[in-house]
C-alpha angles and dihedrals in degrees: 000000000000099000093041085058091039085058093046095048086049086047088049099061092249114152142033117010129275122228131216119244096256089048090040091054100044089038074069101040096060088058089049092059092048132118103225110085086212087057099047097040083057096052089052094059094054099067092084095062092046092051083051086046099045105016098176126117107245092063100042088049091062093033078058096053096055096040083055084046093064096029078066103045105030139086126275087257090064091038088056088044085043090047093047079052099054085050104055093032088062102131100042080060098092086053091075111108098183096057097144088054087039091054096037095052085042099050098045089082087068087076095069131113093226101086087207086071089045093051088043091055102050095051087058087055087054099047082049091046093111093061101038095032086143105047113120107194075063087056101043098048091051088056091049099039078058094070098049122129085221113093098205086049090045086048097048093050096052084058089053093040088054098051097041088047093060085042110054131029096202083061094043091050095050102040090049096085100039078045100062088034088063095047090045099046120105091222096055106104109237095242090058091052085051087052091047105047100063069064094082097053088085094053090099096108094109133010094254091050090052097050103048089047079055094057091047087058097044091052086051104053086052095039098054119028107181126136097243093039102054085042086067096033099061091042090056101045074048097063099038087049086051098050096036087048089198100092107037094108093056082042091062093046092048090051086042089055099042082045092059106034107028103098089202117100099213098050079049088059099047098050080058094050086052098041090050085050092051088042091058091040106043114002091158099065079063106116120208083247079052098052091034091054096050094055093051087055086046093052101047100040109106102197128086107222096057105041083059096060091048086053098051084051088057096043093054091044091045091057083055143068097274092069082079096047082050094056103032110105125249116256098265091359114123120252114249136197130268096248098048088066112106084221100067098031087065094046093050094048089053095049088089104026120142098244113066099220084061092052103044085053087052099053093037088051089050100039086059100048084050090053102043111028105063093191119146085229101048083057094092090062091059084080096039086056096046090051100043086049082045093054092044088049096060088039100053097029091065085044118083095189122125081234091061101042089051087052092041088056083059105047096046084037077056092036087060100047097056094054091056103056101036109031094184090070092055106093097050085047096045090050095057088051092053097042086054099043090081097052102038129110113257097253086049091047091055089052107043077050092059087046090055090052094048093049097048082048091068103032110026091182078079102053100074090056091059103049088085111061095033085060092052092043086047089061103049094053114123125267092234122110097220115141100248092061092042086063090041089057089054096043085051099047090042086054089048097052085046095054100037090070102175113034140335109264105229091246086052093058086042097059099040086050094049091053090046090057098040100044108016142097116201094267098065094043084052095047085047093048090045086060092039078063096043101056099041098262092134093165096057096043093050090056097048095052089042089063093046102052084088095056111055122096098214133072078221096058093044089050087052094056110044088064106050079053087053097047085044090056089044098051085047095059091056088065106073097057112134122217102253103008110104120162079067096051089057092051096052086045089056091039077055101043085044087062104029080057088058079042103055087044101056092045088057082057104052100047114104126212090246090039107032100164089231093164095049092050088048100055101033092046081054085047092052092042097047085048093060094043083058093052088047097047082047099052082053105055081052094059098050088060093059097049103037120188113253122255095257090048089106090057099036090056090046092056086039095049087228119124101182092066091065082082105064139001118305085260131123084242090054101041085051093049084057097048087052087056088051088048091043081047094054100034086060082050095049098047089047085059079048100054082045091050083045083048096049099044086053092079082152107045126110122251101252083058092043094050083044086056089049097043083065098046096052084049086062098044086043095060099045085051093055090043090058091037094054100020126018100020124019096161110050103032106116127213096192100085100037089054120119123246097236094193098052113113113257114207107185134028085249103061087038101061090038079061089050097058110040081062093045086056102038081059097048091048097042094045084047081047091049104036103046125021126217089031109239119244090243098049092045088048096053096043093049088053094048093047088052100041089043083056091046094049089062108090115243108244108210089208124207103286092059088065102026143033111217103162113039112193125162132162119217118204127208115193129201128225089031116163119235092248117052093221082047110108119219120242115248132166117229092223088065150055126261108222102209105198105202116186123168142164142226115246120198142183127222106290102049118205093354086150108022142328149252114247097163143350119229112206124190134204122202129163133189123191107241104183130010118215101180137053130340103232132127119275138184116267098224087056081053102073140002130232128175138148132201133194111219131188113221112224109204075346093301119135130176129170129155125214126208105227126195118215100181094152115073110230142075112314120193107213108205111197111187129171137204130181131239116210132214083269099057091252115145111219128195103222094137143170112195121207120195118198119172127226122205102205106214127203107250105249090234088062089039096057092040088050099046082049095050089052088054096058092241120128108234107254120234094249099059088042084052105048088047096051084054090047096054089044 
């Protein structure tokens, strides 16, 4: 666990001290101005680190102007560090305010008589080509720079030429010609024209450009028919194909050809390396001719190499779109059979080829035209598919090679997906699996582990045949501590979990224990017992923290895991609930509450201001709080037995117009009883709206949490709406809207027998609803316990987000005007507007969008007046507060919008900025952070002095009229 606790005491701020933005800047500064050139060139590479630490504006602009400043005055060596600098610093570039200084301190090197200045100089131009795409002494000195006699001149310029060319079209447009002169002319070296022509990739700006640069491209590749020149040619007529869109189809035909008639194996290769970029680009411009060519050249290529990059092309086209062009008939044509296409006789030729590589792109190729094309005379291939995985499957899990294991993760990827798609090939495919799991190495082992997961998943008919011989194989694994055995333990035991649906046996845990003890460190015991808790095995996972509360080196960690041992034996204490026996049920409720409270504790306490565990307190305090709105409901329902309605209260309410008195006797202990049954109704609904506000705020949780989020909330929905369909409602409670999709995909047991029991109880209480109305007390009672007891009994899965963090994503405002002071109000006349600059920028871990993306940031503006200072006279509301919202694009995860703001009313306003975010999928997220600023609205001077006169009882002169009407003007 020691570089688990070296992260979290990095997490935690421990270490050297941090410096504010203004300290930081001038810290580097100092070593700018020195006089040693060591000094100052490490001064300069720390600029990078500073623009990822205070990414606003206001302080890269300055860092920018120094760095130009020395750029200026130093040697070549800083300008090359200034210039690293520049390139790695690219998207902090737009955030320069000064650009006109920047570029005028950076472009007066052009001006000097060492062409490496020069050189170095131009290639800073280019690095700066996407804020000064205009400029046209920029323009002009590249040009010239074009025409020097000096190489690395001629070289820098060509870089520069390329990014201001896919920046700007007016550049484009102008270098074009003097481009295709320099490749044409006769005095132009063969290794510059294969410098300038990657150049014309970036002429896609409009369609004549495109074209001509076409042209350009299709004269060279004739004109000059070299290796290494028709290599960079038809990459090049690739990209700008790609880019331009038009002419991809005429692309494909053009790499085909040179595929198929080109006797050189590296343009071969080439032509590969651009079909497969155009397959994962565009795969629906493939015709069936296209697809069709491409197998014949795979069939008749004798060599290896290449056959395998062919095959890779058609396996990611066969997992697209253009699988189902390839298998259409032809109009008139007459239908043929699935094994006369070339397709499949070479996949199925390769299934069982001698070089892995070959073989994985077979069976990939033949698992997705079994998934996707649904055919009666595809289904024979469904077979050929299952045995060539199952022959890969004996050949890579005995190799330990990286080679192997990369074609191992195709064939189970592959294994999976077939399942999935077609169930009834699952058992054949599972007892391969299993045959080959004891005599596999230990890295294959890991990953067939992760497959049969996967699989039981999926189909948990499957997971009880294969207990058995994972708990033989868990006992035969080796004494020794290596790594490799430590991650097969936790595959294992995650397999295990998955196929023991129900509950552990105790030899099971036994087992599991003994090897724990014999063959483990902390680290795996703690990754075991995070799956115990994941798939519902609460027992287990309670034991296994318990064991490791001893063992940690941080009160953090102790607190962590004391409570993960406190919800687990919460959670335990839910299992043993009993249909119809409620006073039980109560009792085990209270034993839960008890825990989940000296959970809740310790998980406050271990929070950390730079980890706060926002999410797990969410979710557990909503757990506590649900838990206790089933003990109420419960207690409730008891009570109404006790105190049953009268045979007449159906016709009493009726007469009285009351309809709650219909549940119990028109009594005040019976009225009261009826209003607790309204409150438990709303409270369900209330802490639904709460589970939405906990989904929305997990902008970087995984699916399987998310849908977990969203399995409690429809609980609770689920329960109110039983409550208005029996009790309060009967008539106009609708089932339309709670009723399950049936053909949605589930992906865990959970969710599945969740799923399981909301439909379990929609039909109780619609059949009650159906057979006897109004619904009797007894009957409703009884069917309201049981809901609640059926959703207890479930055990509660604590999915992947609650333990680890995969997908890091925050948004940092900057606000201006902002005071000095944060409690400080800002100055503002009444008379006026108030202009609020907010910038802010996009923050990100280390896996960015792993989950999903950013595609704009809503930020919205609101403002209350706290405190009036003026009169007290009537205004207009609207003129009382402000609200607006914006959408906003991020651009390299940099915002900024401004907002006019009205402050009429003299007094204190409190101005409130939030932000959500909005995914690719147009879904708003409420991921925050909120910033307050306050306003202090001032009285113009010019009112102020009419108003002071008026309560004088003088007239204002004309002078002074006119002196202040000068003065507003």
């Amino acid at each position: 666990m020691a570089a688990s606790a070296k992260s979290f005491l990095a997490d935690a701020g421990y270490g050297e001290q941090e410096l504010d933005a203004n300290s930081a800047l001038m810290e580097l500064d100092k070593g700018l101005r020195s006089g040693k050139l060591g000094e100052q060139c490490e001064a300069v590479v720390r600029f990078p680190r500073l623009f990822q630490k205070y990414p606003f504006p206001i302080l890269i602009n300055s860092a920018f102007l120094k760095l130009a400043d020395v750029f200026r005055v130093g040697n070549n060596f800083l300008r090359l560090c200034v210039l690293k600098v520049t390139q790695q610093s690219e998207k902090h570039l737009e955030k320069i305010l000064n650009v006109d200084e920047f570029v005028k301190r950076v472009f007066s090197v052009i001006h000097s008589n060492d062409p490496v200045a020069r050189a170095i100089t131009l290639r800073m131009l280019g690095s700066m080509a996407s804020i000064i795409p205009e400029r046209k002494n920029a323009h002009h000195s590249i040009r010239q720079s074009l025409d020097s006699h000096d190489n690395v001149e001629v070289e820098a310029a060509i870089f520069a030429a390329a990014n201001f060319s896919a920046q700007s079209k007016d550049f484009a447009v102008g270098i074009c010609n003097k481009i295709s002169e320099m490749i044409q002319g006769l005095a132009t070296p063969v290794d510059l024209k294969l410098k300038l022509i990657p150049i014309l990739q970036h002429m896609h700006h409009d369609a004549s450009l495109a074209s001509s640069s076409r042209q350009l491209l299709q004269q060279l590749v004739t004109s000059y028919p070299s290796t290494k020149m028709v290599i960079v040619t038809l990459h090049t007529f690739t990209l700008l194909a790609a880019s331009s869109l038009v002419d991809i189809p005429k692309q494909i035909q053009l790499l085909l050809q040179y595929l198929k008639n080109d006797p050189r194996k590296a343009v071969k290769r080439l032509a590969i390396q651009d079909l497969k970029l155009l397959a994962n680009k565009t795969p629906h411009t493939w015709s069936r001719e296209n697809i069709q060519a491409l197998c014949e050249s795979a069939l008749n290529t004798p060599y290896d190499s290449l056959k395998m990059g062919m095959l890779s092309v058609l396996s990611t086209l066969s997992g697209t779109i253009a699988i189902k062009q390839y298998f259409s008939s032809a109009p008139g044509a007459a239908a043929t059979t699935a094994r006369s296409f070339d397709l499949v006789k070479l996949a199925q030729e390769c299934c069982y080829h001698n070089n892995r590589g070959i073989a994985a792109h077979g069976v990939r190729i033949l698992t997705n035209i079994s998934a996707s094309c649904q055919e009666k005379d595809l289904l024979p291939l469904e077979q050929d598919a299952v045995f060539g995985l199952e022959a890969l499957l004996v050949l890579c899990s005995q190799d330990d090679s990286p080679g192997a294991q990369a074609t191992l993760k195709i064939t189970l990827t592959c294994m999976v997906k077939l399942v999935k798609c077609r169930p009834h090939l699952s058992q054949s495919v599972v007892e391969s699996l299993l045959a080959q799991l004891h005599s596999a190495q230990d890295n294959a082992r890991i990953l067939m582990c992760h497959c049969l997961a996967a699989i039981a998943m999926q189909l948990p008919v499957l997971a009880d045949g294969m207990l058995g011989d994972l708990m033989d194989l868990y006992k035969l694994i080796g004494q020794s501590a290596t790594d490799k055995k430590q991650e097969l333990l936790v595959s294992l035991a995650t397999v295990i979990f998955v196929s023991s649906q129900k509950a552990l046996s105790t030899e099971i845990k036994t087992v599991i224990k003994q090897q724990l003890e014999n063959a483990s460190n902390g680290w795996t015991a703690y990754r075991i017992a995070r799956q115990a808790s994941r798939m519902g095995n609460h027992d287990m996972a309670r034991e296994l923290y318990q064991s490791l509360l001893t063992q940690v080196a941080s009160e953090h960690f102790y607190f962590w895991l004391n409570s993960l041992k406190e919800f687990s034996h919460a959670e335990q204490c839910l299992t043993g609930l009993q249909e119809d026996n409620y006073s039980s049920a109560l009792s085990c409720v209270a034993e839960a509450l008890k825990s989940y409270h000296k959970g809740i504790a310790s998980l406050t306490a271990a929070s950390t201001p730079l980890n706060p565990l926002s999410f797990q307190c969410g979710f557990v305090k909503l757990r506590i709080d649900l838990l206790q709105a089933f003990s109420q409901l419960i207690c409730t329902c008891n009570s109404l037995k006790t105190s049953p309605p009268p045979a007449i209260a159906t016709t009493i309410a009726m007469t009285s117009g009351n309809d709650l008195q219909r549940c119990g006797r028109i009594s005040n202990q019976a009225l009261t009883l009826s209003l607790q049954m309204k409150h438990s109704m709303e409270e369900f609904r209330n802490l639904a709206a709460r589970y939405g506000d906990l989904y929305q705020s997990s902008f970087d949780a995984d699916s399987a949490t998310l849908r977990n989020v969203e399995l409690q909330q429809q609980s609770c929905l689920l329960i109110s709406h039983a409550i208005e369909a029996l009790i309060l409602d009967p008539e106009s409670a609708s089932f339309q809207e709670y009723s399950s999709n049936g053909t949605a995909h589930v992906e865990s047991e959970y969710e599945r027998r969740m799923m399981s029991v909301f439909n379990h109880v929609l039909e109780e209480v619609e059949s009650l609803n159906r057979k006897y109305a109004p619904v009797s007390y007894l009957a409703s009672n009884t069917c309201l316990c049981n809901a609640v007891i059926a959703l207890l009994k479930v055990p509660l899965s604590f999915q992947r987000y609650f333990f680890q963090k995969l997908q890091s994503t925050s948004i940092k405002l900057a606000l201006s005007p902002s005071p000095r002071n944060p409690a400080e109000p800002i100055a503002v006349q009444n008379n006026q507007q108030l202009a609020l600059k907010v910038e802010g920028v996009v923050q990100h871990g280390s896996k960015p969008g792993l989950f999903r993306k950013i595609q704009s940031v809503c930020l919205n503006v609101s403002s209350v007046l706290q405190s009036k200072s003026g009169q007290d006279y009537k205004i207009p509301l609207d003129n009382m507060t402000n609200e607006m919202e914006q959408r906003v694009e991020p651009h390299n995860d940099y915002f900024s919008t401004q907002f006019l703001l009205n402050f009429v009313i003299l007094g204190t306003h409190n101005i409130t900025v939030e932000s959500s975010v909005i995914d690719s999928n147009g879904i708003v997220w409420k991921t925050g952070p909120k910033t307050t600023i306050f306003v202090k609205s001032l009285e113009d001077p010019y009112s102020q002095q009419v108003r002071l006169q008026q309560q004088q009882g003088q007239p204002p002169s004309q002078q002074q009229q006119q002196r202040s009407a000068y003065s507003r003007f």
